[in-house]
N, C-alpha and C positions, 0 to 999 in steps of 0.2 A: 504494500500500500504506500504511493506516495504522500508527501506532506501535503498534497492538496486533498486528496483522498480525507485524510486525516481533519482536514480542517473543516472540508465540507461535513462530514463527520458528525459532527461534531457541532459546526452552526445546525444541522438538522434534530440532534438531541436536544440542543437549546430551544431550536423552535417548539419542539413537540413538548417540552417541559411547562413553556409559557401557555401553550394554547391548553393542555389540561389545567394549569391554573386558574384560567379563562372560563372552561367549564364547571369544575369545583367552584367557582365563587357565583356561577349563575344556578347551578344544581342548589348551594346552601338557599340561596333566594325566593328558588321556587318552591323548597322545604318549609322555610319561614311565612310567606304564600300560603300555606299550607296544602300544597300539592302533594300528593301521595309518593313518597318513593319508588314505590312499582311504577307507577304514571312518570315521573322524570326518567326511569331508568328506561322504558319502552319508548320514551320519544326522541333518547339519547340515540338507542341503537338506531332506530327509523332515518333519524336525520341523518347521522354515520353514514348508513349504509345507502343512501340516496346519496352521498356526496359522493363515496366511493365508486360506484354506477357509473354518477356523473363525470369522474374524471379516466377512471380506468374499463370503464364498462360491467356488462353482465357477467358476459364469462369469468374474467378475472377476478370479478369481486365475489360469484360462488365459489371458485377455487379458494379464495380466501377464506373463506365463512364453513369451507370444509375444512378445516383444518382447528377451529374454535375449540371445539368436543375436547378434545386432546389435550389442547393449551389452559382450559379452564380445568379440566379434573388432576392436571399436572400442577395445578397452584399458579400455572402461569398472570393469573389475572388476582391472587389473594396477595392482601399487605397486612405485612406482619402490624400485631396490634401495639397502638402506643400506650403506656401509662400515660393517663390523665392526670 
């Protein structure tokens, strides 16, 4: 991998760290709203997977969404719990 590899890298984790922050603080909002968690988390994925659609298509985005099953019972999507 070169240093641009590296770099690009890397602004992409940045990005993707800021835009979940983005979510997280619209997800609390809609909580406080009092919107149901099941209801934020199913119109989280809805929106997700229409952008992904949108930018990558059908096919590619079923291929992705095969792969989910595996990644979620693997822990891939659990965060360790904080002390409050």
């Amino acid at each position: 991998m070169s240093q641009d590899d590296s770099t690009t890298d890397q602004a992409t984790t940045d990005e993707r760290r800021a835009a979940l922050a983005y979510l997280d603080e619209a997800w609390e909002e809609a909580l406080l709203d009092g919107i149901a968690p099941d209801c934020v988390a199913h119109a989280a994925l809805f929106a997700a997977l229409k952008e992904l659609v949108l930018s990558f298509g059908e096919e590619a985005t079923a291929r992705f969404v095969e792969k989910l099953p595996e990644r979620v019972r693997t822990g891939g999507y659990t965060l360790p719990r904080l002390p409050h």
